[in-house]
C-alpha positions in Angstrom: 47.4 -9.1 28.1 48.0 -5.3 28.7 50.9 -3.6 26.6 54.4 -3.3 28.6 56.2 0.1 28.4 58.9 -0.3 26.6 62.5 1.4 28.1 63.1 2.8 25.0 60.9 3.6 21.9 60.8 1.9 19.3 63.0 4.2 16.6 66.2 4.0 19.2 65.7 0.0 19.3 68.0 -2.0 17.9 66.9 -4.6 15.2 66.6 -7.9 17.9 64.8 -5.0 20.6 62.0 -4.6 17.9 62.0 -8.0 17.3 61.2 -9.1 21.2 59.1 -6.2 21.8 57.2 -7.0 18.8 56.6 -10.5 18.8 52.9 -10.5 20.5 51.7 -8.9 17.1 53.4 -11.9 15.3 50.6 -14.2 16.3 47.8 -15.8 14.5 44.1 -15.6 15.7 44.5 -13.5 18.6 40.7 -12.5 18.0 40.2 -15.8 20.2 41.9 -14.5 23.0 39.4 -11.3 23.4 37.6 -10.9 26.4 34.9 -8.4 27.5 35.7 -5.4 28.4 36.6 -4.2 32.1 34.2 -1.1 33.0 37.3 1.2 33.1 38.1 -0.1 29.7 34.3 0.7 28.6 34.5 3.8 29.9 37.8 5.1 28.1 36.3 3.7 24.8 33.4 5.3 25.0 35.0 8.7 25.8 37.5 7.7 22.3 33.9 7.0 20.6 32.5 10.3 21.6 35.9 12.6 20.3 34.8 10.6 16.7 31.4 12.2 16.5 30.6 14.1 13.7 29.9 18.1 13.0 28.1 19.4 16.0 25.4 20.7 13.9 23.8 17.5 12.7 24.7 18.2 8.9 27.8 16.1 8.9 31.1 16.2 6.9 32.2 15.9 2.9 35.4 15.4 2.1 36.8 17.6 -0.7 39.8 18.2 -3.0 41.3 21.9 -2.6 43.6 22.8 -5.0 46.0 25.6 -3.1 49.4 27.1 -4.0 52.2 25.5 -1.9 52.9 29.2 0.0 49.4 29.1 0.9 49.0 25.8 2.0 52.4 26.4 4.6 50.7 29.7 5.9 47.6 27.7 6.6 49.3 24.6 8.0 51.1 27.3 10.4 48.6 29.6 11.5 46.3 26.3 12.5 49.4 24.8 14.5 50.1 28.2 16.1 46.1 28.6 17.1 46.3 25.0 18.1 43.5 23.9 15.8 43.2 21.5 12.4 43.6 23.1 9.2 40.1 21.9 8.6 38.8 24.1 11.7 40.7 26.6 10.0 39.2 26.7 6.7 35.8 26.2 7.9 36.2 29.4 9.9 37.7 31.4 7.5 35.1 30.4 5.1 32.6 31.1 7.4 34.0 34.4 8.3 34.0 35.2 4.5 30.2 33.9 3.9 28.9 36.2 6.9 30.9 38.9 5.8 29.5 38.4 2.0 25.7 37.8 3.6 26.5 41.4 5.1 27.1 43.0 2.4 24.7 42.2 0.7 21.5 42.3 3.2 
């Protein structure tokens, strides 16, 4: 059963809309209706399974808690969406940047 497109989305339906465009996801046990997956289907999850890889570099990723001053935190957020890029590329090149500069200075 492949999704239909909806002629409007969801936020401009009205309350019975949502309702009948919902309704598939009100049933119980649809894990029996799977089926295998068609090779066009493989080969799109494969490609979603290959964006989730990990750091390019082998060492993988930790997640941390940054403690940054609100201003900061908006210049950041801004600067990544103008470059197009996640805050956490961001950071990771301006820390980076800072390390090689640092290793520089003092080689």
């Amino acid at each position: 059963m492949s999704r239909k497109q909806s002629a409007k989305p969801y936020w401009e339906m009205t309350t019975e809309e949502l309702r009948e465009a919902t309704k598939e996801f009100d049933e119980e046990f649809v894990a029996d209706k799977a089926k295998p997956l068609t090779p066009s289907m493989r080969s799109r999850w494969e490609r979603a399974k290959a964006k989730q890889s990990g750091a390019k570099n082998g060492q993988g990723h930790k997640t941390i808690a940054v403690r940054l001053e609100q201003a900061l935190l908006d210049q950041c957020t801004a600067l990544a969406k103008k470059k197009r890029i996640s805050r956490d590329v961001l950071i990771a090149r301006g820390l980076k940047a800072l390390l090689a500069a640092e290793k520089g200075s003092n080689g």
